[in-house]
C-alpha positions in Angstrom: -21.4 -6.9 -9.7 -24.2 -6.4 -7.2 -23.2 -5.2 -4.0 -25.7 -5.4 -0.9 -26.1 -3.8 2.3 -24.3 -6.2 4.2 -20.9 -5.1 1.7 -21.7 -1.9 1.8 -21.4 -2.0 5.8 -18.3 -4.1 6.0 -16.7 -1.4 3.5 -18.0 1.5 4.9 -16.3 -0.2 8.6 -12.8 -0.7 6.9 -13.1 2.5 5.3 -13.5 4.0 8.8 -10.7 1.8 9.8 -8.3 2.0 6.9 -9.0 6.7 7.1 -7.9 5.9 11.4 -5.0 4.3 10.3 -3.7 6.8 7.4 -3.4 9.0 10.4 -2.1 7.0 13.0 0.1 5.0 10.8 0.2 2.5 13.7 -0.9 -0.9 11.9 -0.8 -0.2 7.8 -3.9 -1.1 7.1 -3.8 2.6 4.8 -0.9 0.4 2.7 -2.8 -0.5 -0.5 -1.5 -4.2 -0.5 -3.6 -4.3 3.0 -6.3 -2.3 2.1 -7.2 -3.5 -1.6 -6.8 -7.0 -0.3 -9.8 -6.4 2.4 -11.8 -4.7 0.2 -10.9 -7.7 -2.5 -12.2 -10.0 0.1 -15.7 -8.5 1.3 -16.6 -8.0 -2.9 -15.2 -12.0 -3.2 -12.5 -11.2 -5.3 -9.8 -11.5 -3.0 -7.1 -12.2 -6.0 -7.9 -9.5 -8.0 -7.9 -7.2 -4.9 -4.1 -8.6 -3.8 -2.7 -7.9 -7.7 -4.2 -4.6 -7.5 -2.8 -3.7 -3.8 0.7 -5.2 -4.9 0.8 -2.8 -8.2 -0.5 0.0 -6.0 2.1 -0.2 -3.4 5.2 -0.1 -5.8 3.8 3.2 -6.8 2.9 4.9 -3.6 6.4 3.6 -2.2 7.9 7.1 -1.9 4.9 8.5 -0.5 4.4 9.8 2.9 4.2 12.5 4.9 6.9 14.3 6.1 6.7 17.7 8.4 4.0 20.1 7.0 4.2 18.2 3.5 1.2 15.9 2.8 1.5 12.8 0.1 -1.2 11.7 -2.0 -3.9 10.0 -0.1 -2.9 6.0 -1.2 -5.5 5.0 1.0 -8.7 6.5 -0.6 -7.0 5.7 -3.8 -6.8 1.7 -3.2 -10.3 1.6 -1.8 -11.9 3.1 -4.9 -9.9 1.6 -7.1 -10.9 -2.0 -5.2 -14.2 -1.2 -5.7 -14.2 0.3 -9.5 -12.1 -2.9 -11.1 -14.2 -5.4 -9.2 -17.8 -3.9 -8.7 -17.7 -1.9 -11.6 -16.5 -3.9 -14.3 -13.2 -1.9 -15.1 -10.2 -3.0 -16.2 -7.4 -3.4 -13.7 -4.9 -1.0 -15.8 -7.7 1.2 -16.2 -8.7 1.1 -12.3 -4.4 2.0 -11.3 -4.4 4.6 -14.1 -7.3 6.3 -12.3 -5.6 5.7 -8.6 -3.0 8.6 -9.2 -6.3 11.5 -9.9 -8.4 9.8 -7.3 -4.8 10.3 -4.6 -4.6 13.5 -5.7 -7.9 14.1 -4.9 -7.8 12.3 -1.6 -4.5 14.8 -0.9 -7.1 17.6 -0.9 -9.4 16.2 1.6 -6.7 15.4 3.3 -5.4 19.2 3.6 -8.8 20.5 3.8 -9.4 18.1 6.8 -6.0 18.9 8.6 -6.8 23.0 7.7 -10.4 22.6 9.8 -8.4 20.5 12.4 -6.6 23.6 13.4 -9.4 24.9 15.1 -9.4 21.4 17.5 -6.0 21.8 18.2 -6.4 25.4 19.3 -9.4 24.2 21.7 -6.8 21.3 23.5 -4.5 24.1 23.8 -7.3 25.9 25.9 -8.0 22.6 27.6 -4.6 21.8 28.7 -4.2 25.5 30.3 -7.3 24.1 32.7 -5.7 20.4 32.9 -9.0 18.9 31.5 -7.6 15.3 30.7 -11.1 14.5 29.4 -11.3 17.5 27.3 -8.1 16.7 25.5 -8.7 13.1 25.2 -12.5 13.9 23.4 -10.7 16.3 21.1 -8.2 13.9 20.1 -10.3 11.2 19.5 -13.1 13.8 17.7 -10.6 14.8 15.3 -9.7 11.4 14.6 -13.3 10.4 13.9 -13.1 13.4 11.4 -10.4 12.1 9.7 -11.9 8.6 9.4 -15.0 10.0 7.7 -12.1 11.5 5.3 -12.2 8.2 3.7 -15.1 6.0 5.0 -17.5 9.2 3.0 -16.1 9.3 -0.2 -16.0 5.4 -0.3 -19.5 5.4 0.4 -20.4 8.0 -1.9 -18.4 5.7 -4.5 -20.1 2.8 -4.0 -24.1 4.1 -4.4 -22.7 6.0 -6.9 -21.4 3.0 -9.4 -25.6 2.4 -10.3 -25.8 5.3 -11.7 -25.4 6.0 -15.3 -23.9 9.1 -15.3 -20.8 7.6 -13.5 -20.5 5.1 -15.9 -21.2 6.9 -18.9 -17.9 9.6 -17.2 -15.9 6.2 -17.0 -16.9 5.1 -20.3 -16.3 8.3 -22.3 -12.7 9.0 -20.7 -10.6 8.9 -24.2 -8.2 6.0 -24.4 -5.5 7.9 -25.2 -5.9 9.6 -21.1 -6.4 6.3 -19.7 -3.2 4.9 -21.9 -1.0 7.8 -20.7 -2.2 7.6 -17.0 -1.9 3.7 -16.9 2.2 4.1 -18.7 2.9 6.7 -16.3 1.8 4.6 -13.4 4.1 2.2 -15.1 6.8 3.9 -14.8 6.2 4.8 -10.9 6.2 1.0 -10.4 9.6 1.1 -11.9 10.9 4.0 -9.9 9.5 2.2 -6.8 11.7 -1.1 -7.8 14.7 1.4 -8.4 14.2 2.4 -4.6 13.8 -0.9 -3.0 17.1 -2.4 -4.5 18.5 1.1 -4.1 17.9 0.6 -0.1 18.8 -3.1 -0.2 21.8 -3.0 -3.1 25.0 -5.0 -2.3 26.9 -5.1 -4.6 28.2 -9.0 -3.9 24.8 -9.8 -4.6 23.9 -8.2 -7.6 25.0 -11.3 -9.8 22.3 -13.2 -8.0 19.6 -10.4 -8.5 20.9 -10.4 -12.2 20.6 -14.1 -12.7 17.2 -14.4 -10.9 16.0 -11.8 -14.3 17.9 -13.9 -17.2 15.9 -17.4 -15.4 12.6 -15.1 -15.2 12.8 -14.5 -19.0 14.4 -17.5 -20.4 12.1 -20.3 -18.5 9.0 -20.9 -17.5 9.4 -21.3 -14.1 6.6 -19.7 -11.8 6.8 -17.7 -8.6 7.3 -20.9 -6.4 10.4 -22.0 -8.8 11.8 -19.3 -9.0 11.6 -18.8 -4.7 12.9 -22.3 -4.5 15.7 -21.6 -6.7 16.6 -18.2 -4.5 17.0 -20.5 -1.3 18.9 -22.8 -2.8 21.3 -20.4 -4.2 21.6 -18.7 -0.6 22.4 -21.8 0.9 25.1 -22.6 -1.5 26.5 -19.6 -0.6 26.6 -19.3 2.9 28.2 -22.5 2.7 31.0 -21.5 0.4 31.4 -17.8 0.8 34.9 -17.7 2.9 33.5 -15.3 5.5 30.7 -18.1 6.9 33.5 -21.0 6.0 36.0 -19.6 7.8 34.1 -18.7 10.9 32.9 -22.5 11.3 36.3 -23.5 10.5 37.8 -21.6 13.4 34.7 -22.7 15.5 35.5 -26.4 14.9 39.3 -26.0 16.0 38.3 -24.6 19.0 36.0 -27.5 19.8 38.5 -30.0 19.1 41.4 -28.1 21.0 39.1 -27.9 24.0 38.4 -31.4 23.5 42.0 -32.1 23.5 42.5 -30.1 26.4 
């Protein structure tokens, strides 16, 4: 797939934006399902760039940073992922496989970046001992540039860098038994990330629901809209006949006819 200048702008721009964001965590645009989906829609291939986000973020669920301990980088791995399946050709299992390297090598930038950032943060220090707002504020929003490039570089580099034949010969000689392993073990991260989510949202007067909703999944051919259709219905049913939600109606209803009567 061709990509012109105009494409390479608009990436390089949410590069920029999605790198801010990693940092800032303010408006998860960093989340892959954000981030492959934008990048999905600037290449036109906004479905492929939405499956790829949705896979993506059931694996880097458990990741994030927490104290002095840095996660691998989900954000440069969704971008060049994005661009790898649908600029260069790649299979989509082939494309996640590779996003768990290409995180791990966004987690090094990442340190590397947040090492040289030091040196900023020792400079506010020296600006706030003078109050010098405007010295503070140019440092902080320096050393967010920095960490923007973090991402909006290597994505750049990634992009001029799919014409090339030596990258696509590398991607073409990786041995299928690395790409098989990489693309099972991402698999099974996706599974761990499910175990987590019901893990956080598991009640246990539920569970025959959740359980049912697999057993229709397998034994029909229902698609996602069915299946969403059948899910309200069957919460519906039982908010009107669990006794809890019965019961409190019930008592509501005296009321209003013994005020009534009153």
């Amino acid at each position: 797939m061709e990509i012109n200048t105009f494409k390479v702008f608009l990436i390089f721009i949410i590069s920029f934006i999605i790198g801010m964001d990693s940092i800032l965590d303010e408006f998860q645009f960093h989340r892959p399902l954000i981030a492959c989906t934008l990048v999905g829609y600037i290449l036109n291939d906004i479905k492929t760039g939405f499956i790829i986000g949705g896979t993506l973020e059931m694996i880097t669920l458990g990741w994030m940073n927490i104290g002095a301990a840095i996660a691998p980088d989900s954000a440069l791995a969704s971008i060049i992922s994005t661009i790898l399946i649908i600029a260069g050709g790649q299979k989509i299992g082939s494309g996640i496989a590779l996003a768990i390297p290409l995180a791990a090598i966004g987690q090094i930038l990442n340190i590397i970046i947040r090492t040289f950032i030091i040196i900023m943060q020792h400079a506010a220090d020296k600006a706030a001992k003078k109050n010098n707002l405007k010295a503070i504020s140019f440092i902080h929003i320096i050393s967010l540039f920095i960490h923007s490039m973090r991402i909006a570089i290597p994505s750049l580099i990634f992009i001029f860098s799919l014409k090339s034949p030596i990258i696509n010969h590398i991607l073409n000689s990786i041995p299928e038994n690395i790409t098989t392993g990489l693309n099972i073990s991402g698999g099974i991260i996706v599974v761990i990330g499910y175990a987590m989510v019901i893990n956080m949202m598991c009640a246990k007067y539920l569970m025959p629901f959740f359980f049912a909703g697999f057993v229709i999944a397998a034994f029909t051919n229902f698609n996602l809209v069915a299946l969403g259709m059948l899910g309200i219905i069957m919460a519906i049913i039982y908010i009107q006949l669990n006794p809890k939600y019965y019961k409190n109606n019930y008592i509501k209803n005296n009321n209003d006819i013994d005020n009534e009567l009153d």
